[in-house]
C-alpha positions in Angstrom: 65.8 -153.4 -100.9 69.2 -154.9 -99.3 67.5 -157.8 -97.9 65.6 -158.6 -101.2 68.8 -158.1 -103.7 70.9 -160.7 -100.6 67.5 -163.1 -101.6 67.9 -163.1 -105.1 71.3 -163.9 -105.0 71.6 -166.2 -102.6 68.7 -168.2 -105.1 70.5 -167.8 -108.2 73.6 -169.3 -106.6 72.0 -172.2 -104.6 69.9 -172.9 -107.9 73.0 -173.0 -110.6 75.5 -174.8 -107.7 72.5 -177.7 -107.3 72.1 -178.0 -111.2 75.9 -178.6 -111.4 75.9 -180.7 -108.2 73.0 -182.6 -109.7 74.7 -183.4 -113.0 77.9 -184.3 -111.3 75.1 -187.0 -109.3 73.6 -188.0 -112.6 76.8 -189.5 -114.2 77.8 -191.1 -110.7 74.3 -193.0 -110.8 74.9 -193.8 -113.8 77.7 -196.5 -113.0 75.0 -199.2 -113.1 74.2 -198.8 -116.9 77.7 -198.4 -117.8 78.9 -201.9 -116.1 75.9 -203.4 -117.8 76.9 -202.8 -121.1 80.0 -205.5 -121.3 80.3 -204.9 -125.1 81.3 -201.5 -124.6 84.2 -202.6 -122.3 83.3 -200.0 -119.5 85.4 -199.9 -116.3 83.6 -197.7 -113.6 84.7 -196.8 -110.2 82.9 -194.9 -107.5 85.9 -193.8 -106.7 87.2 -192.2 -109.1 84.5 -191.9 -111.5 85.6 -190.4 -114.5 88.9 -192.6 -115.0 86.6 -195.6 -116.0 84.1 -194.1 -118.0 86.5 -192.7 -120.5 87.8 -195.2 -121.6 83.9 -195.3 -123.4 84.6 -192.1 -124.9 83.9 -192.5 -128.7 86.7 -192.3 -131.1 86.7 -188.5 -132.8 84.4 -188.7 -135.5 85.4 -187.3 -139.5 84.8 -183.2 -139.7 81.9 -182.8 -141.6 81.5 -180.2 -144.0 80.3 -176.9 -143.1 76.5 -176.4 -143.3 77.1 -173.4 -146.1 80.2 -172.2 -147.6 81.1 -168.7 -149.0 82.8 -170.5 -151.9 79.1 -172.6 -152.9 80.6 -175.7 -152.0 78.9 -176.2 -149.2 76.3 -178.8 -148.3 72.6 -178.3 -148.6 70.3 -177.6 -146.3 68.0 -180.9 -145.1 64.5 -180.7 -143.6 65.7 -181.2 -140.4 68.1 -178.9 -139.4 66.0 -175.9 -141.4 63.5 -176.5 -139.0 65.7 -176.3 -136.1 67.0 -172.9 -137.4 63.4 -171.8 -137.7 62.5 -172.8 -134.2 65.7 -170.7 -133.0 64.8 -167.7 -135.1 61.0 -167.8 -132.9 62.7 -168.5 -130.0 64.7 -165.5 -130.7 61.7 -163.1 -131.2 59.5 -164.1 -128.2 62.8 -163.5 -126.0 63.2 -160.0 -127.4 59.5 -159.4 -127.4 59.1 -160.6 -124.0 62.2 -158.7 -122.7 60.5 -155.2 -124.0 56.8 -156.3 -122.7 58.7 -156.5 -119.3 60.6 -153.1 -119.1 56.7 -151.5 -120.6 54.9 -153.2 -117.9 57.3 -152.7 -115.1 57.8 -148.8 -116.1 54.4 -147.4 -117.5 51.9 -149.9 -118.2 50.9 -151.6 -114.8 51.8 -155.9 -114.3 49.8 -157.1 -116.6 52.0 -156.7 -119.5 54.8 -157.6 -117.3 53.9 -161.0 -116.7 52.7 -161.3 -120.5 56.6 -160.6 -121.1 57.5 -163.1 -118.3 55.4 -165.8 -119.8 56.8 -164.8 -123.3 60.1 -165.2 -122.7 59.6 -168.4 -120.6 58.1 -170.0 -123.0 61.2 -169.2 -125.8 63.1 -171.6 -123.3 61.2 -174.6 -124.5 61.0 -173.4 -128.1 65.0 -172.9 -128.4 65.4 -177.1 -126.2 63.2 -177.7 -128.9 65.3 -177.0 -132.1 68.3 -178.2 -130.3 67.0 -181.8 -130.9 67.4 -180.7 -134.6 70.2 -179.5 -135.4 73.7 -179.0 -133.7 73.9 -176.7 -130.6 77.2 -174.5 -132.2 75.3 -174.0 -135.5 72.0 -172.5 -133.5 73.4 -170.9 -130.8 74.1 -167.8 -132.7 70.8 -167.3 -134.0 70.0 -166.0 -130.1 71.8 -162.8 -131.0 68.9 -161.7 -133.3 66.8 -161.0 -130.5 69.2 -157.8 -130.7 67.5 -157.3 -133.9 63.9 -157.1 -132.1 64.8 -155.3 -129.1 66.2 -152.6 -131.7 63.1 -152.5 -133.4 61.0 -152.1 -130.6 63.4 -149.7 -128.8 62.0 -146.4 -130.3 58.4 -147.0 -130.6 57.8 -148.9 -127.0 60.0 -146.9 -124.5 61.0 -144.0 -126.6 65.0 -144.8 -127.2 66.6 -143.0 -129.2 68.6 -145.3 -132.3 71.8 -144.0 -132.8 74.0 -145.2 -136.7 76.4 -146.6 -134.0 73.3 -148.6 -132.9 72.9 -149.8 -136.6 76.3 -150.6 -137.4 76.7 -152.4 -134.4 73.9 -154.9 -135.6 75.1 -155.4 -138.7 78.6 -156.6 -137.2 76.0 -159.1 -135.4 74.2 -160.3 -138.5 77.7 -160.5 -140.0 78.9 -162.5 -137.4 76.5 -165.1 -137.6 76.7 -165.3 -141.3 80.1 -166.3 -140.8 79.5 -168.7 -137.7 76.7 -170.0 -139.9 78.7 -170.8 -143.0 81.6 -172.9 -141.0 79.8 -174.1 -138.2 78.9 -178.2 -138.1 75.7 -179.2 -139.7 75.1 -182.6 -139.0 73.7 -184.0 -135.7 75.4 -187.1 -134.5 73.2 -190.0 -132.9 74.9 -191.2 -129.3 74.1 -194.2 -127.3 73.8 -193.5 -123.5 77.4 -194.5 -123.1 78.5 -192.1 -125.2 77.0 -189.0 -124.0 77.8 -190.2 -120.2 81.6 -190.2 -121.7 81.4 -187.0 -123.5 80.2 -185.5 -119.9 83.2 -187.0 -118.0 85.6 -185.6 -120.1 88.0 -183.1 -118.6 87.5 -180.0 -120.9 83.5 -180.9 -119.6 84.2 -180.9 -116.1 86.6 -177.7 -116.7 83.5 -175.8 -118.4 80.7 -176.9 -116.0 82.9 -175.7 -113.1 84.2 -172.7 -113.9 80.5 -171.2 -115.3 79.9 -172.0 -111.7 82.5 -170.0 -110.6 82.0 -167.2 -112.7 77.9 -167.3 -111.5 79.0 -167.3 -108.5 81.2 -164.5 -108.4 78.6 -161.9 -110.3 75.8 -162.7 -107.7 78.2 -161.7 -104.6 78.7 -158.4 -106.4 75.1 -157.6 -106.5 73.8 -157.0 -103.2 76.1 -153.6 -102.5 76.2 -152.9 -106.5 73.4 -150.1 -106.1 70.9 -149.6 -108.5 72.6 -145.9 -110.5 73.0 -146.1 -113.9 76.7 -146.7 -113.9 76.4 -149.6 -110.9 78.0 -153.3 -111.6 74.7 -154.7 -111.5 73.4 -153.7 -114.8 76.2 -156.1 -115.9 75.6 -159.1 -113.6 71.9 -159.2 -113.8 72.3 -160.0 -117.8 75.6 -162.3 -117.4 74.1 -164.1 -114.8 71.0 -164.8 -116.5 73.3 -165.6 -120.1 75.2 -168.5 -118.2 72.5 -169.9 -116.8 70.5 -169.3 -119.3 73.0 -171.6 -122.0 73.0 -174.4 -119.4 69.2 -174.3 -119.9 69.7 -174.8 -123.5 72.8 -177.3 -122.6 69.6 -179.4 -120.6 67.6 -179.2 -123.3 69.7 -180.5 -125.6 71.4 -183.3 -123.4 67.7 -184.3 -122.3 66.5 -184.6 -126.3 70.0 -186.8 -126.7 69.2 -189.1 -123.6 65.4 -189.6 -124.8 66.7 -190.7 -128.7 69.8 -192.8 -127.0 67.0 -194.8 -124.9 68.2 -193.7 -121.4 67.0 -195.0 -118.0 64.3 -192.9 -116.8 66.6 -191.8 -113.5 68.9 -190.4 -116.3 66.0 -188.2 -117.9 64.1 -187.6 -114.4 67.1 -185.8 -113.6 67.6 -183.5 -116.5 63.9 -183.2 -116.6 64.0 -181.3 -113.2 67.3 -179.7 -113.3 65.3 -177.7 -116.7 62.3 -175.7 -114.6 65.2 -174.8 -112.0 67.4 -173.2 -114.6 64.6 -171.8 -116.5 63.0 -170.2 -113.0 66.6 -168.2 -112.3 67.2 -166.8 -116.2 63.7 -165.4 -116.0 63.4 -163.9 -112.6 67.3 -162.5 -112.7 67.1 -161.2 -116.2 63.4 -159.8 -115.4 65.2 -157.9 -112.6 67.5 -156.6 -115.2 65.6 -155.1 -117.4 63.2 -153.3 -114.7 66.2 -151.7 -113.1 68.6 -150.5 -116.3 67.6 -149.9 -119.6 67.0 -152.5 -122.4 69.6 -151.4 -124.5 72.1 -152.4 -122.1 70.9 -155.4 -120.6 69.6 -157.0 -123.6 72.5 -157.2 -125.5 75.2 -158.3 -122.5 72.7 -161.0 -121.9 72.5 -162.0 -125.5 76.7 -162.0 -125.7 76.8 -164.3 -122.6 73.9 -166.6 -124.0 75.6 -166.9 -127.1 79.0 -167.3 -126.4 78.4 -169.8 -123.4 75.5 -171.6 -125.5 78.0 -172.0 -128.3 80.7 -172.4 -126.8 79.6 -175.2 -123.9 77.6 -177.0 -126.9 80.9 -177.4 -129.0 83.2 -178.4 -125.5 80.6 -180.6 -124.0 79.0 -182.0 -127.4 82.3 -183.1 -128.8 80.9 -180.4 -131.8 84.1 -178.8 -132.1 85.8 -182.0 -132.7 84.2 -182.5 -135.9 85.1 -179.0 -137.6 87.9 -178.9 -139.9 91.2 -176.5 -139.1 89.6 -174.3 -141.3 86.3 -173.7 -139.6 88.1 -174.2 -135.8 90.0 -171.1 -137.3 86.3 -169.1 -138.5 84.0 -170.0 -136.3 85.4 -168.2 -133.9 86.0 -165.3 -135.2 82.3 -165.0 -136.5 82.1 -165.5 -132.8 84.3 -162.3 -132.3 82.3 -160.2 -134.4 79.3 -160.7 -132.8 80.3 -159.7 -129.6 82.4 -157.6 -130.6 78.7 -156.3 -132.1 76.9 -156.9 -128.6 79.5 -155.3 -126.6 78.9 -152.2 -128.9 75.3 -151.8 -128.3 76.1 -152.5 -124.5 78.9 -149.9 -124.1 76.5 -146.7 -125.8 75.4 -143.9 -122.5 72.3 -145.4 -121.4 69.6 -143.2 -119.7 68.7 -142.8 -116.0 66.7 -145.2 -115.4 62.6 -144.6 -115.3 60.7 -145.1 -111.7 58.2 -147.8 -112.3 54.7 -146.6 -112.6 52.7 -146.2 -109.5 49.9 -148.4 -108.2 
């Protein structure tokens, strides 16, 4: 009802303005280690806390070369960052195998199956924080998009939706898009001390990122509550945006927890990220569980999967310095790999969907 959809919503925005209010805390508590690292030169100020702290800000490292190039120049794959493009590619299945177990078990097959999904696509978060310690965030980030893939397969035989050629022609623009973001994107992981990654953070193109996601979360959960639930209301488009944006800063944890851990940071440091994690986690699942019982999967999958993956990608390469280390040439393709997988996405996401089913009764 009204009362429950003004619940949700007033969670999902206390829960994403704490996590960025609690990352804003982590680099002001983190003035102590700064100043006692004298060979880094570190001025801080309480004051004004990110004039100091820049001037830690690691010079721009070389561009590496692209992971694989179209022209066989590329570099070769190493052990580790195969295996962090193997743990994306599970991550990517349970999330689009738990997304259809929810919409079955919310819809015909009683809440059993429903939480199955729920604990199937919570436990892809870990999985995908996992191969983040890997490999670089912009090179895995697009992998996400192949849980488009799934949720096609299991479209007709689960829930009876019909596959259209648009629907296949649309995925193949997403393969094709990550093919290209694959082949220019960075493939090295760079080692940080604790200095670093608190300078990277401060940055203003951070800060920028970090506060308008906010924003932008913010603005789609005030539209829910008198969005309806009819198959052409706004809220079939905030529930999966919502839970994209949130669900990238998720990854964005993950990643900047597995950085702080190798870089030997002060428990506080990790403590913090460590809790800000569950939070995150909690609000992608319940809001994008919401979703998917209320519109159909064919919609809601894929606008959640084109906010994932363009925030995931796009926050990794701002916040992680990632984009700094392309060449002009990859700057120039990865994003338009980028384009054509949403361009893909927004495909699926802009078919007729159904009326959606009542859930089965108890």
């Amino acid at each position: 009802g009204g009362r429950a959809g003004h619940s949700a919503v007033c969670m999902v925005a206390a829960a994403f303005a704490g996590s960025v209010a609690a990352a804003f805390a982590l680099l002001s508590t983190s003035a102590a280690t700064a100043l006692a690292q004298p060979e880094q030169k570190c001025r801080f100020s309480l004051a004004r806390p990110w004039r100091g702290i820049r001037e830690c800000a690691p010079p721009p490292p070389p561009p590496s070369p692209p992971l694989l190039s179209l022209r066989g120049g590329g570099a070769s794959i190493d052990r580790s960052t195969l295996i962090g493009m193997c743990l994306a590619l599970l991550a990517a299945t349970m999330n689009g195998v738990g997304l259809n177990l929810q919409r079955l078990g919310q819809r015909r097959h009683g809440p059993i199956i429903n939480v199955c999904g729920v604990i199937l696509s919570a436990l892809c978060g870990p999985v995908d924080m996992l191969s983040y310690s890997f490999a670089a965030q912009s090179l895995l980030a697009p992998f996400g998009s192949f849980s488009l893939v799934i949720n096609l397969l299991l479209a007709s035989p689960l829930h009876g939706d019909a596959v259209a050629p648009r629907d296949l022609a649309a995925t193949a623009l997403v393969i094709s898009g990550v093919a290209v973001c694959l082949a220019n994107a960075d493939g090295e992981s760079v080692a940080r001390s604790y200095e670093e990654l608190i300078a990277l953070a401060a940055r203003p193109a951070a800060r920028a990122w970090l506060g308008g996601l906010a924003a932008a979360v913010a603005l789609l959960a005030s539209r829910i509550p008198n969005a309806g639930t009819g198959p052409t209301s706004v809220a079939r488009f905030c529930y999966p945006l919502i839970a994209g944006a949130v669900g990238s800063c998720t990854a964005l944890g993950g990643k900047a927890l597995g950085e702080l851990v190798k870089a030997g940071a002060p428990w506080r440091s990790t403590a913090v990220v460590s809790a800000l994690l569950p939070c995150s986690g909690a609000v992608q699942t319940v809001v994008l569980n919401r979703g998917v019982g209320r519109f159909s999967s064919l919609l809601v999958v894929p606008v959640f999967v084109a906010a994932f993956v363009t925030c995931n990608a796009v926050g990794g390469g701002i916040l992680f310095d990632e984009f700094g280390r392309m060449t002009a040439a990859q700057r120039r393709a990865y994003p338009a790999g980028l384009g054509l997988l949403v361009a893909g996405v927004l495909t699926l996401a802009a078919k007729p969907t159904p009326p959606a089913e009542p859930p089965a009764p108890e």
